[in-house]
Wavefront OBJ file of the C-alpha trace (Angstrom):
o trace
v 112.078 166.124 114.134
v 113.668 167.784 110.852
v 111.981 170.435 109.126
v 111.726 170.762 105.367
v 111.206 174.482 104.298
v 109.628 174.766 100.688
v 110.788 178.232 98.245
v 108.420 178.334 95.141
v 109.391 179.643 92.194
v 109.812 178.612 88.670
v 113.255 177.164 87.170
v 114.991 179.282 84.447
v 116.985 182.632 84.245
v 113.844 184.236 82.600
v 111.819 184.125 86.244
v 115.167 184.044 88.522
v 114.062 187.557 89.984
v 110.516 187.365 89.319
v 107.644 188.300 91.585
v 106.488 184.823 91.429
v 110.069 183.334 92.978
v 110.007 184.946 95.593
v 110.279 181.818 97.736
v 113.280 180.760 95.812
v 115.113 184.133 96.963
v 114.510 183.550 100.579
v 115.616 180.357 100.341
v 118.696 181.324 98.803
v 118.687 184.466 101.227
v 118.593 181.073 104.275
v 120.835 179.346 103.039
v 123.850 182.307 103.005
v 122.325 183.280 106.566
v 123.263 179.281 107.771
v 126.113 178.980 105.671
v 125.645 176.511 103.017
v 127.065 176.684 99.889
v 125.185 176.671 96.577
v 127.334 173.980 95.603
v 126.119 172.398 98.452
v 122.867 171.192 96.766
v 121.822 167.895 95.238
v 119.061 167.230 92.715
v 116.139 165.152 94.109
v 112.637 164.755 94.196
v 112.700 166.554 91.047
v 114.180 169.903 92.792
v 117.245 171.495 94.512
v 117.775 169.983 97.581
v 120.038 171.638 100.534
v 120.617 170.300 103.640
v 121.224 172.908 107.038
v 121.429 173.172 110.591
v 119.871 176.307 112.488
v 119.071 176.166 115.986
v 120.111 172.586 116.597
v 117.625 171.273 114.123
v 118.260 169.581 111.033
v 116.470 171.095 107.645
v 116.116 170.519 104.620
v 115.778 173.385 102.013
v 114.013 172.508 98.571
v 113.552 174.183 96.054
v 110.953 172.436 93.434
v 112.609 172.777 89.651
v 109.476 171.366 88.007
v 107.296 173.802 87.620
v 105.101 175.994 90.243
v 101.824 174.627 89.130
v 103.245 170.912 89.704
v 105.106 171.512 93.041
v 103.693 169.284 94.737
v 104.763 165.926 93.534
v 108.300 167.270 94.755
v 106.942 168.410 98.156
v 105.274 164.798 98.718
v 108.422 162.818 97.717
v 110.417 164.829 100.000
v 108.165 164.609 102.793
v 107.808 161.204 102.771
v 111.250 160.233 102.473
v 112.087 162.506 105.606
v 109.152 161.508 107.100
v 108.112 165.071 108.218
v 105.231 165.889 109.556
v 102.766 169.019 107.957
v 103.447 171.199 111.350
v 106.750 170.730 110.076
v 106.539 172.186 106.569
v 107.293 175.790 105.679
v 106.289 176.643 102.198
v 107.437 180.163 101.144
v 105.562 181.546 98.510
v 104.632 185.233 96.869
v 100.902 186.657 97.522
v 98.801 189.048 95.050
v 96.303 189.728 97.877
v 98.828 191.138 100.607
v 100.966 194.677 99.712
v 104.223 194.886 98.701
v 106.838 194.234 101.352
v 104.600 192.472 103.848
v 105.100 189.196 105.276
v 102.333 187.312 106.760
v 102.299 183.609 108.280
v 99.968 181.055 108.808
v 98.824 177.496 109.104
v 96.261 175.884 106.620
v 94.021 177.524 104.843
v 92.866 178.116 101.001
v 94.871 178.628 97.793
v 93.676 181.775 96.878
v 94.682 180.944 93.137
v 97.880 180.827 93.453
v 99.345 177.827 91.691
v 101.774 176.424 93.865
v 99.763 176.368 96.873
v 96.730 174.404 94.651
v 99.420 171.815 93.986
v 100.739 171.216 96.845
v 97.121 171.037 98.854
v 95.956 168.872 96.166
v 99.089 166.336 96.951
v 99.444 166.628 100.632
v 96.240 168.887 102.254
v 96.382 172.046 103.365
v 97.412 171.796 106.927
v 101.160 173.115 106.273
v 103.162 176.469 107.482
v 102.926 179.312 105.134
v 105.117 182.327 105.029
v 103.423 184.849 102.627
v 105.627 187.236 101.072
v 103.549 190.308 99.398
v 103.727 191.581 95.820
v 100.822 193.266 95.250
v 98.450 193.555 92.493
v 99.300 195.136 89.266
v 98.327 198.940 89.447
v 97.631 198.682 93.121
v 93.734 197.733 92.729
v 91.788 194.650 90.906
v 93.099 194.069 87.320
v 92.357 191.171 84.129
v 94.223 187.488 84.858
v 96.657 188.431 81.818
v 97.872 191.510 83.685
v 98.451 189.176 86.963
v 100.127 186.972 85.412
v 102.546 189.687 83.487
v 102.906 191.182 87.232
v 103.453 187.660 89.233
v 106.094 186.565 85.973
v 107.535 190.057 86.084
v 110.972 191.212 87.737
v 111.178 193.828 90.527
v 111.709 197.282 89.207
v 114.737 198.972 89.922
v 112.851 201.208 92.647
v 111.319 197.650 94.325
v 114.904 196.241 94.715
v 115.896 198.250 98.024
v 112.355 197.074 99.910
v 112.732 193.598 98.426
v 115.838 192.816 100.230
v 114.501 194.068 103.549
v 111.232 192.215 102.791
v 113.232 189.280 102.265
v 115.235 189.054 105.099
v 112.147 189.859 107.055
v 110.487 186.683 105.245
v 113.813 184.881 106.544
v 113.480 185.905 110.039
v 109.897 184.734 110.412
v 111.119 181.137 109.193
v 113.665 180.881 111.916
v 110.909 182.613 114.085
v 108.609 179.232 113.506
v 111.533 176.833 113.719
v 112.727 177.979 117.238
v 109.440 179.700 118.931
v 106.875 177.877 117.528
v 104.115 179.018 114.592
v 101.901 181.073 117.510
v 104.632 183.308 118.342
v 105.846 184.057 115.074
v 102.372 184.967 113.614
v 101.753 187.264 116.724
v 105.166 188.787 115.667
v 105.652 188.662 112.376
v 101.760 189.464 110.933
v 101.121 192.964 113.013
v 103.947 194.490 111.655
v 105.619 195.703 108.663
v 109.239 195.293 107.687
v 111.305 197.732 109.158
l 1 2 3 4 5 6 7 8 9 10 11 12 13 14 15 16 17 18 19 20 21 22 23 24 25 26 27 28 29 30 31 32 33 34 35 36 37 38 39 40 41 42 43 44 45 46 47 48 49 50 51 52 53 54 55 56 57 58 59 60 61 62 63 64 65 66 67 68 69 70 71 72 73 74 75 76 77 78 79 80 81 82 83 84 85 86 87 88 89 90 91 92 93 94 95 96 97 98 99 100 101 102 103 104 105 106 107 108 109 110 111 112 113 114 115 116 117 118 119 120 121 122 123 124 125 126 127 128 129 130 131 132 133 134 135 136 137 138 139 140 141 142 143 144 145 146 147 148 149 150 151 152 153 154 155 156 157 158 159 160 161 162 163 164 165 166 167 168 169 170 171 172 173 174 175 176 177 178 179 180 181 182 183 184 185 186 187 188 189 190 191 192 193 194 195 196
C-alpha cells in the first residue's frame, strides 16, 4: 500500500520559514534525502504534489497550497484518489504545546487548536499518523492568542536556525521510522528522546 505523507504550512514567501511551516520544511528536507527534484512536483488536489520511493514503498509527498486552516479538502482528494488508508497518512505539522526542537509521534487524537489538524479531522477523522515538530510558546510560558499567532507566523531567529535543522532531520528520520518499522516502534524511539 502507498503512503501519502502530509507537510503543513501556508503558501507564500512571507511564511516560507515560519514556525507554522514547519511541515513544509521536512517535506522538502524528504524529498532531497530520496532524491526528488523540486521540479519534480505537480499541482493537484489544490497542493504540491511529489511522488518518491523509500524503502520499496511508493509515496506520495503533498504539500497543501490552500491554506492551513482549509487543508483538509486537499488531504481528502488525495486520499481518495490513492486510495490510502488513515494508518497510512503522515501529517507533519508544528506544535505550541511541545518545546523547541522536540519531535513527538502519534496516532489519533485531538487538535489542540491548531488549525491544520481541525481541518483535516473535520474532513477525514482523526485516526491518522502525526509527527509533531515543537516550537514552543512565545516567552516560554502561557501568553494572549495574538502573541501565538505572531510566534506560530514568525521566522526562526538566527540563534534557532542551527537546532532547527537538526530538529528537522530528526522529524525526517521518525517518518522513515513509521514507514519501515511500523508507528509502535517509532513512537518508542522517537518520543523518549531529544534530538541529538
Amino acid at each position: 500500500m502507498s503512503w501519502l505523507v502530509v507537510g503543513l504550512g501556508n503558501p507564500g514567501s512571507e511564511y516560507a520559514q515560519s514556525r507554522h511551516n514547519i511541515g513544509f520544511l521536512a517535506v522538502d528536507l524528504l524529498l532531497g534525502r530520496w532524491g526528488v527534484g523540486r521540479g519534480a512536483g505537480r499541482s493537484k488536489f489544490g497542493s504540491e504534489l511529489f511522488a518518491a520511493e523509500h524503502g520499496g514503498q511508493k509515496i506520495q509527498l503533498q504539500k497543501p497550497m490552500e491554506y492551513m486552516n482549509v487543508s483538509g479538502g486537499p488531504v481528502q482528494r488525495a486520499l481518495a484518489f490513492f486510495r490510502i488508508e488513515l494508518d497510512h497518512l503522515i501529517v507533519v505539522h508544528d506544535d505550541i504545546d511541545l518545546e523547541f526542537g522536540r519531535v513527538k509521534v502519534k496516532q489519533g487524537g485531538g487538535h489542540g487548536g491548531h488549525n491544520g489538524l481541525r481541518s483535516i479531522s473535520q474532513a477525514i477523522g482523526s485516526e491518522y499518523l502525526r509527527v509533531r515538530g515543537g516550537v514552543g510558546r512565545p516567552g516560554g510560558g502561557g501568553g494572549k492568542q495574538d502573541r501565538v499567532v505572531g510566534h506560530v507566523l514568525g521566522s526562526f531567529s538566527r540563534a534557532e536556525q542551527p537546532a532547527v535543522g537538526v530538529q528537522l532531520a530528526f522529524m525526517a528520520d521518525a517518518i522513515e521510522a513509521i514507514i519501515d518499522r511500523g508507528i509502535t516502534y517509532a513512537m518508542n524511539h522517537y518520543n523518549v528522546v531529544a534530538p541529538p
